[in-house]
VOKOL-784830 format. One record per residue (C-alpha): x, y, z. Coordinates in steps of 0.001 Angstrom, whole numbers, plus 524288, in hexadecimal, padded with zeros to 5 digits. Layout:
<nodes>
XYZ ...
</nodes>
This chain:
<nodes>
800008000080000 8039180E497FC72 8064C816E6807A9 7FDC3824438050D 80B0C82B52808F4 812CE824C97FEF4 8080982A8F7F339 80736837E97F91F 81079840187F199 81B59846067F959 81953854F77FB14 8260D857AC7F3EC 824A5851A27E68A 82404859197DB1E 82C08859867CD27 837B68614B7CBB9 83EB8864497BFDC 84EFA86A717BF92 859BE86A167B7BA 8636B85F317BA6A 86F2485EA97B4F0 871C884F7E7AEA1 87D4684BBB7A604 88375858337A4E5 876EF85F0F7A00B 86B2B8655B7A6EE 85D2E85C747A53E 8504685F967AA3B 84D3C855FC7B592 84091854E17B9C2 83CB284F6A7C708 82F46848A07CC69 82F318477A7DC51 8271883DB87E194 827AA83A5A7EFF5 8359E8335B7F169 837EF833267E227 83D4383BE57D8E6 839B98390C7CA9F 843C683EAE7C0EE 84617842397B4D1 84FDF848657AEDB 850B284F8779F9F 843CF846BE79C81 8493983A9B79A5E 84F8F833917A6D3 8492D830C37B286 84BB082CE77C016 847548293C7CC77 84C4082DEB7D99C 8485A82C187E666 84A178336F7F2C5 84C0A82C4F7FDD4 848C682FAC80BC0 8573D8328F80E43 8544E83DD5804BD 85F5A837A47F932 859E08352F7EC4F 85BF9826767E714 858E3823947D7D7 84FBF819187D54A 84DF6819567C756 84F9381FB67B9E7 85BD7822DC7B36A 86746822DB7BC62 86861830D27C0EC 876C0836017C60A 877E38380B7D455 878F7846867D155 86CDD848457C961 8650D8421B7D559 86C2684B5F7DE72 867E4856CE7D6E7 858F48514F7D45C 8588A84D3C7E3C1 85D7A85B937E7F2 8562B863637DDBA 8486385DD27E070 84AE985A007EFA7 84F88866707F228 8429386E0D7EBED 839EB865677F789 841CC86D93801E1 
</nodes>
């Protein structure tokens, strides 16, 4: 059975979209929040998963491979606009 608490969605989702910088050029990267997942995608053609964990890190858990920089920025650009 589905906890009602694990449908509600958490008061800080949303969609942001920034600039990311990704193989030596800038790419639009668009990001869908939802509860404990980030949904990503980046210059309309790769996606990824991430999620955050309750430690506040961000794990990937799907999508094209991402470099541990590029999750840093995504993590710190749409964590940081919750505050």
């Amino acid at each position: 059975m589905i906890e009602p608490k694990d449908t509600t969605p958490a008061e800080k989702d949303g969609k942001y979209q920034f600039q990311l910088s990704y193989s030596g050029r800038e790419v639009t990267c668009l990001v869908e929040k939802e509860q404990q997942m980030l949904h990503v995608n980046i210059d309309h053609n790769m996606n990824a998963e991430l999620r955050i964990n309750n430690d506040g890190t961000v794990t990937q858990t799907g999508g094209t491979q991402l470099p541990d920089s590029s999750i840093d920025f995504i993590k710190k650009h749409v964590l940081e606009n919750e505050v």
